[in-house]
N, C-alpha and C positions, 0 to 999 in steps of 0.2 A: 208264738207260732214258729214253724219250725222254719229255715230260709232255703229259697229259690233259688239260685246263683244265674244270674242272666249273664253270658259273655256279650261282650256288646263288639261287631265285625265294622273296625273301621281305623282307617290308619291317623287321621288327621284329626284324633279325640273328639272329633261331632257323636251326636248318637242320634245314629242312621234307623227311619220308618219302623225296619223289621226289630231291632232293639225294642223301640217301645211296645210293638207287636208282642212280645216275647214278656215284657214286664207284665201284660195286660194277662197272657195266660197267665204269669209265674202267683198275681194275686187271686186266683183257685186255689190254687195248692196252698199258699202257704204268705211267707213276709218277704214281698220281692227284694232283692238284691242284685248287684251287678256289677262286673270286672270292668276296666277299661285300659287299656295296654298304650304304651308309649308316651314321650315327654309332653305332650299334649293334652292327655288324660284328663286333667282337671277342666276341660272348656264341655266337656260332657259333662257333668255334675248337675247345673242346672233342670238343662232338658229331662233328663233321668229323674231325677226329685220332683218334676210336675206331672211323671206317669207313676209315682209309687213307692219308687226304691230306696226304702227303710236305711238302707247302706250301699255307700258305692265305695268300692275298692281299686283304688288307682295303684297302677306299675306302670312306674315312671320311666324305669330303665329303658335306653333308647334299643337296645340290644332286642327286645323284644319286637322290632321293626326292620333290625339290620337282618336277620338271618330266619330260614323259613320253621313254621311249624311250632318246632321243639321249644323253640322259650317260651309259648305262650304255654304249651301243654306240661312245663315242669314248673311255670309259676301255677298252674291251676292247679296241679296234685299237690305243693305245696300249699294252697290256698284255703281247699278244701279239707284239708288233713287241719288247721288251723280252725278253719269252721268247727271240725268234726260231728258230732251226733245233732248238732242242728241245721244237719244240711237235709234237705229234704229233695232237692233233686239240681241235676244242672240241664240250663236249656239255653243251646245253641241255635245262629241260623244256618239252614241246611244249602249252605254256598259252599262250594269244592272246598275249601280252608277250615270253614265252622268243619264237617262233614270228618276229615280227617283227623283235624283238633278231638272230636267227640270218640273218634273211633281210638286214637290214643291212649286217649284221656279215662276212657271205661275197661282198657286194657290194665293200666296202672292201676286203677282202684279195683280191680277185680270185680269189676260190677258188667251191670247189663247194656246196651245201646241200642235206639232205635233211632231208625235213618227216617227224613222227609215223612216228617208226621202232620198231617194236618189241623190237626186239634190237640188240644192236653186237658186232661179234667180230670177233678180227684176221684179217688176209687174207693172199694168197700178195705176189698182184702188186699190191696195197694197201696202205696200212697200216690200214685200215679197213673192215669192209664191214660195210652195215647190212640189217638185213630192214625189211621195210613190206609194210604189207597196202591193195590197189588198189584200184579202183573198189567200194565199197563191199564190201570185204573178198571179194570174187570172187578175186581175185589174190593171190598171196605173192609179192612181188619183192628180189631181192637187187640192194643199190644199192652204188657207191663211186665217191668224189670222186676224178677226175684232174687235180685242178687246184690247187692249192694247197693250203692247210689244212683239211680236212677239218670241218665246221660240222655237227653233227646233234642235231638236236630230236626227244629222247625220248619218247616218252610214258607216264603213271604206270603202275606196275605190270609194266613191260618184265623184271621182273627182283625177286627178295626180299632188300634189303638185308640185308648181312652183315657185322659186326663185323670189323674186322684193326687192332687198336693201331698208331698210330704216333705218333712224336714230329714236328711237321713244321714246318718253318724259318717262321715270320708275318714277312710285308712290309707294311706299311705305303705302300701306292702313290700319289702323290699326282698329278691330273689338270690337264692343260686341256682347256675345254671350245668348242666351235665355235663361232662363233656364233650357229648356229641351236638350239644344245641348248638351248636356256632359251625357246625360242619359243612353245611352250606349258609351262602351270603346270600343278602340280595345285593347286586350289583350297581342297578338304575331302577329307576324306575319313571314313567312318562306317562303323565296325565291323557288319558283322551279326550280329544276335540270333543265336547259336547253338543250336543244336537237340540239342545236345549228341553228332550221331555227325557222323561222318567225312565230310568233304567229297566229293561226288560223283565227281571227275574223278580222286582220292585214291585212295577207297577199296578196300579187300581184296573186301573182298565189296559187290555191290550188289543188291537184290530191288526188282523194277518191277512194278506196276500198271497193267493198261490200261482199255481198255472192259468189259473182261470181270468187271471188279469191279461193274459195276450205278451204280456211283453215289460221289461226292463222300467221305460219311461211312464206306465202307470200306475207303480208304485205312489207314483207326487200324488195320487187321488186317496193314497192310503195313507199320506202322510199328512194332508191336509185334514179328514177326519179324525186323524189322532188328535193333532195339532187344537182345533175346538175341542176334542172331549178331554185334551190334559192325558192323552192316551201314551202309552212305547207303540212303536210299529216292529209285528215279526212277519216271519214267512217261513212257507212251508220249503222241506226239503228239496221240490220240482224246481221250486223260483231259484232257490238257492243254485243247484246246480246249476241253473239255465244262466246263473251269473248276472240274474235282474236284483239281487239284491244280498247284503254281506251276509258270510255267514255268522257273522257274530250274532244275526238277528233270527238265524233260526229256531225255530218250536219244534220242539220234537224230540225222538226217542236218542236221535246222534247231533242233537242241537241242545238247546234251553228245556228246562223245564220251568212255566207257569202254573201259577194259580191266584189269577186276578178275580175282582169281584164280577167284573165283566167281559168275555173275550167276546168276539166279534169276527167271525172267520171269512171271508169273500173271494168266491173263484176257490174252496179248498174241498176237494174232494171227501177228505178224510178216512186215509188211509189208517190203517193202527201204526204206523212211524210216527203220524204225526199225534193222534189222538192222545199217545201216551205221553208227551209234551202237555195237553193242556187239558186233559178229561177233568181234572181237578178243580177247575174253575167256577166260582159259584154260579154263573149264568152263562151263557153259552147261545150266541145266536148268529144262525148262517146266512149266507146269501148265496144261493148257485143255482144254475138255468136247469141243473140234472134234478126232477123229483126223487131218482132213487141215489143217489149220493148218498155211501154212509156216513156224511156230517150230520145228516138229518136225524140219524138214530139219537143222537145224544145231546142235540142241539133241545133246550128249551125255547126257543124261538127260529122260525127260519120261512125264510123267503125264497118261493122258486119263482128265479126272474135273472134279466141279464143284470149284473154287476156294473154294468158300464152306464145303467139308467136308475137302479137301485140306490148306489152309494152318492151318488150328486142330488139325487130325490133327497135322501137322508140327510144332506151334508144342508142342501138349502131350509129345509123343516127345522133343523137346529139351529140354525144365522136368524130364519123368519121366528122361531119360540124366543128367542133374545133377544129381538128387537134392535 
């Protein structure tokens, strides 16, 4: 069978949820496989090889760490040119880095690219066809590249990783680099303070806060129901401006974009700013006092009630099911 090329997005050689995400499609199509960049590379091999991947291709070079972009995208055309006619597609995650990487990367091979695709499955008269969701999730469109190698940027949660053992052949790939890959450096870089759940754009479940929370300090109600469900906490653009919460945890169209198994929206109107942040989500259920809210339109579940006696009902029903 022909291979999958999984880039795997992670500086410190783990391989990060949406990887094995990405392996789980790549065994549709075809014999998964997967890149992993930096001196570190080899501590992913494991985890990789318990989701699939037939071969995994370590570059070692730290240089693919020092400076932005380019070295990953001249080891991958080098990469793939080495594969050659048994490559069958490459699938990225659709993080601003994967996203550019893919948009490169399908420029050099003169092939096709599709952005934040929510699905991947084999085709008749393809070897690829991907779903995506349109103009702010108005649209479901089925895409497929007629040009070359097929380049598609996933986005997390497209899919619930699944275990398949294998044993799979490690290369060792060593690069040259252009000379523009070294043009910019990265300088520093600074770990953030962890909050202890799951990265937003990650996450399984996510539960948002808007205006309808009143104010800055009740947030702690939305982080406490994360907190039990193993949840991220976002918010919509209102909370955000109103400076009750960062914006690094906005959802939305000039925020994050999600697409968790379960979002959980509370106090959010549901404006299309925000909707286009997380219409994508496979379940979707509201809480807000307004019956005509259009969160309601798109919500598979919702509740018209106050928020402030809603989510503590919830929060206790969860603590009293676990005992």
């Amino acid at each position: 069978m022909p291979q999958v090329l999984v880039v795997v997005d992670a500086v410190d050689g783990s391989a990060p949820k949406p990887a094995l995400e990405l392996l789980t499609l790549a065994r549709r199509i075809g014999s998964p496989s997967a890149v992993v960049f930096g001196p570190d590379a080899e501590r992913a091999v494991e985890t990789l090889a318990s989701h699939g991947a037939e071969h995994v291709y370590l570059v070692k070079d730290h240089r693919m760490l020092d400076h932005l972009v380019v070295p990953k995208v001249d080891a991958l055309e080098q990469l793939t040119g080495q594969i050659g006619a048994d490559l069958a597609a490459v699938l990225l995650t659709a993080s601003t880095e994967g996203k550019e990487i893919g948009a490169r990367l399908a420029l050099r091979l003169d092939a096709g690219f599709i952005s934040d695709a929510v699905d991947v499955n084999p085709g008749q008269e393809h070897a690829v066809v991907a779903t995506q969701s349109a103009f702010a999730a108005s649209f479901t469109v089925t895409s497929a590249v007629t040009a070359g190698v097929p380049v598609i940027a996933v986005k997390p949660n497209a899919t619930t990783p699944t275990a398949e053992p294998a044993q799979p052949a490690v290369h060792e790939v060593q690069v040259e680099l252009s000379p523009s890959a070294t043009a910019a450096t990265i300088t520093a870089r600074e770990v953030r303070a962890s909050s202890g759940r799951p990265e937003l754009t990650d996450a399984s479940i996510v539960v948002s806060g808007g205006r309808g929370l009143g104010g800055g300090e009740h947030f702690a109600l939305m982080e406490r129901l994360a907190d039990l469900l193993g949840a991220a906490v976002g918010a919509s653009r209102a909370a955000v401006d109103a400076g009750w919460y960062p914006h690094s945890n906005q959802v939305g169209q000039t925020g994050k974009t999600v697409s968790p198994q379960l979002y959980l929206a509370a106090g959010i109107s549901g404006a299309i700013q925000h909707r286009a942040g997380m219409q994508t989500s496979k379940v979707i259920a509201a809480v807000n006092k307004d019956p005509e809210a259009p969160i309601f339109e798109l919500a598979d579940f919702g509740v018209v009630g106050d928020l402030h006696q809603v989510v503590p009902a919830l929060i206790d029903e969860i603590i009293s099911r676990r005992g």
